[in-house]
C-alpha positions as CSV (number, residue, x, y, z in Angstrom):
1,X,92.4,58.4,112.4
2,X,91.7,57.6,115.9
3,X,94.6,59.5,117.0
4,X,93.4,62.7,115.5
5,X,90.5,62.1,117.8
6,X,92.4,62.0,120.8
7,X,94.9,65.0,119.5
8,X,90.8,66.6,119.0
9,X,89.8,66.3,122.1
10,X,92.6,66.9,124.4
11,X,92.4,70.4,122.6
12,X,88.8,70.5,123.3
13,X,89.9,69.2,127.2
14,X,92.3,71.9,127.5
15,X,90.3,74.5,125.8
16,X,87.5,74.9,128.1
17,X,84.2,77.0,128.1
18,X,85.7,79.7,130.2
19,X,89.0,80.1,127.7
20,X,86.0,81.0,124.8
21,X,84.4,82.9,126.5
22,X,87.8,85.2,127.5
23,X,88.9,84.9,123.7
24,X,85.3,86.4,123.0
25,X,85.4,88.7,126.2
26,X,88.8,90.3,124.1
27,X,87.5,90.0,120.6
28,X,85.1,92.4,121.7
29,X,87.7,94.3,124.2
30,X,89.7,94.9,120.8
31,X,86.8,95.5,118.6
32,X,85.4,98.7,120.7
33,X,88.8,99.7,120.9
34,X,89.4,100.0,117.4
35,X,86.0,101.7,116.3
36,X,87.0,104.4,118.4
37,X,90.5,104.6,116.5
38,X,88.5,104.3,113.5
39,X,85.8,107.4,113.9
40,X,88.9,109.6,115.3
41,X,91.4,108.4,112.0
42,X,88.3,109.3,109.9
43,X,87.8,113.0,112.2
44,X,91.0,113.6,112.4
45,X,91.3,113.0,108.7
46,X,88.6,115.2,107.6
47,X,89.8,118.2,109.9
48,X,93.6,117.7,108.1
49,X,91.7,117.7,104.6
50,X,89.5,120.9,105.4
51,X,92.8,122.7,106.7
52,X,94.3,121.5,103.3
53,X,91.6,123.4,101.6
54,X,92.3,126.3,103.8
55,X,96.2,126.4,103.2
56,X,95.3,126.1,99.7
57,X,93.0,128.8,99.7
58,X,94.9,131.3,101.8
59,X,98.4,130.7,99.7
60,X,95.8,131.7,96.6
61,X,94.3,134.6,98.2
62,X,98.0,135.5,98.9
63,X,98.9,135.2,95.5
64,X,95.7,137.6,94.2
65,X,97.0,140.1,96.9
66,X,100.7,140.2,95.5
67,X,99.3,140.1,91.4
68,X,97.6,143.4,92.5
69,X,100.2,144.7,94.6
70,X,102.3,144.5,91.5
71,X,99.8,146.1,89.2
72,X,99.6,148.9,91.4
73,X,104.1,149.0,91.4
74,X,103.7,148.9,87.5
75,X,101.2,151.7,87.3
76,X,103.0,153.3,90.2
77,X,106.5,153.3,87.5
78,X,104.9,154.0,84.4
79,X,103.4,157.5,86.0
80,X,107.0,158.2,87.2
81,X,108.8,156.9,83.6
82,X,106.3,158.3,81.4
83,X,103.6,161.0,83.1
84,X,100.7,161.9,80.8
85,X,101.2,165.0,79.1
86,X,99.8,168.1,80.7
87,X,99.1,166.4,83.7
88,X,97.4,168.3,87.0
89,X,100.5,168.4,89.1
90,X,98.6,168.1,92.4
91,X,96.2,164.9,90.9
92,X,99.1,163.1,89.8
93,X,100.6,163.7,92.9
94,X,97.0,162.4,94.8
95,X,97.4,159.4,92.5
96,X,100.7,158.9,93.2
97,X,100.4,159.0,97.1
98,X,97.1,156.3,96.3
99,X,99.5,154.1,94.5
100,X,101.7,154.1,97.2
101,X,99.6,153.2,99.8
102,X,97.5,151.0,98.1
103,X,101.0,148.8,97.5
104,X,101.7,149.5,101.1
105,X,98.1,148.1,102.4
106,X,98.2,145.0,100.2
107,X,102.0,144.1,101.6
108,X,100.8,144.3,105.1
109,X,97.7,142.4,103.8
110,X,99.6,139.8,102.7
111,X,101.8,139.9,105.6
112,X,98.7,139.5,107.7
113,X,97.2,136.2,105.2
114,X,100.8,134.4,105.3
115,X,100.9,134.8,108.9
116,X,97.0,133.1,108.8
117,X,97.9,130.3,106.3
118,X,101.0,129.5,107.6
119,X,99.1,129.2,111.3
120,X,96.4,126.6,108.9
121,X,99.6,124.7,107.5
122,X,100.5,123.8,111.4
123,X,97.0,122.6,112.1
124,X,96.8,120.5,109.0
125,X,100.1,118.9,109.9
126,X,98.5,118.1,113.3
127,X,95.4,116.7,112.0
128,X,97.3,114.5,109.6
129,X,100.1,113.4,112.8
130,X,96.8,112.1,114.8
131,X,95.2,110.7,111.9
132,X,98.4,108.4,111.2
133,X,98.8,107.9,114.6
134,X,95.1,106.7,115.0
135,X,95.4,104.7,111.6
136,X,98.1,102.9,112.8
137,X,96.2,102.0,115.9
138,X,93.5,100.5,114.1
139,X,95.7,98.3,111.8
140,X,97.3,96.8,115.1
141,X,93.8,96.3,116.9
142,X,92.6,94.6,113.3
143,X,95.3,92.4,113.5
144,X,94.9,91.4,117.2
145,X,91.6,91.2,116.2
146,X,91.7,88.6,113.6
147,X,94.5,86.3,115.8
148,X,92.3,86.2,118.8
149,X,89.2,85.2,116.0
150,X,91.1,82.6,114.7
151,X,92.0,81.3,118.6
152,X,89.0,80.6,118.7
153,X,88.2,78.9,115.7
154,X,91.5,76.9,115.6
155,X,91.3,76.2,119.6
156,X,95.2,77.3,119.6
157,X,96.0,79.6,122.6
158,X,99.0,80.8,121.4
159,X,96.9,83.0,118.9
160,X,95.1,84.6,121.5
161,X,98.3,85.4,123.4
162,X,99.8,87.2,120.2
163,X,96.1,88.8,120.0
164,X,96.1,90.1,122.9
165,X,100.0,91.6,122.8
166,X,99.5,93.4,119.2
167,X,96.0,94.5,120.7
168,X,97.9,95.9,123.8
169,X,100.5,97.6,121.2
170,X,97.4,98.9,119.6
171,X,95.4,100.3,122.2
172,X,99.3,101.7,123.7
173,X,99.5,103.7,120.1
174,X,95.4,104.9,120.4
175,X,96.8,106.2,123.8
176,X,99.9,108.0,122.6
177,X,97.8,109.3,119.9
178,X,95.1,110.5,122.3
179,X,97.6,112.4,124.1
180,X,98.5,114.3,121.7
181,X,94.7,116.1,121.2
């Protein structure tokens, strides 16, 4: 018993004032550091989600553009397979020529709203690359984090040490990931 006393306080000897106060000094170091990562996983995040919604949207709209495009192609092959009977020449003609360049205005259309979603699909992908990026940030200054915390509350400096080189890897990754906005 006595000899955990000693074993005590030579930790409390060799774990002076000033050590707490630098293992608190970094707690709060790595704490700042990964709120930020936090509010830009959780920005980045929403921005991916909302160009999800987009892409979605878009490759619909898309789809609405070809479904009439080929409504007007089957109307446009039924007046050629089977005309009405004693039709105008010149309005079936006028009809015709419509037909035609309705189908050619929704393909351009749709040319036009691939062109947009795919340019969406690219931002999404971006979005979501920072948010993992950030996210994976956070989780390395969490861990840091909770090893400098319990430095402190076992009195073991070897904690703090790995605290403070996963918080370094942490704060390297928010950096990377910064870089790339």
């Amino acid at each position: 018993m006595a000899d955990d006393k000693k074993i005590d306080e030579s930790k409390d000897k060799d774990f002076s004032k000033r050590t707490n106060q630098l293992i608190a000094l970094t707690a709060l170091v790595l704490a700042i550091c990964a709120t930020f990562a936090s509010l830009y996983a959780g920005a980045n995040a929403s921005k991916g989600i909302l160009a999800q919604n987009q892409v979605s949207d878009g490759w619909a709209y898309y789809q609405a553009k070809g479904i009439r495009q080929t409504i007007y192609s089957s109307q446009l092959e039924m007046l050629e397979i089977d005309p009405p009977s004693n039709p105008d020449p010149a309005k079936l003609e006028e009809l015709k020529k419509d037909y035609i360049e309705t189908i050619e205005r929704y393909d351009k259309e749709r040319d036009e709203i691939k062109a947009d979603t795919q340019a969406k699909e690219k931002e999404r992908d971006h979005f979501l690359e920072l948010n993992k990026g950030f996210a994976g940030s956070l989780t390395y200054l969490q861990i840091a984090i909770l090893l400098v915390s319990l430095a402190g509350l076992m009195k073991q400096i070897y904690f703090w040490y790995a605290g403070i080189a996963i918080g370094a890897f942490g704060v390297f990754n928010f950096v990377q990931a910064m870089m790339i906005v």
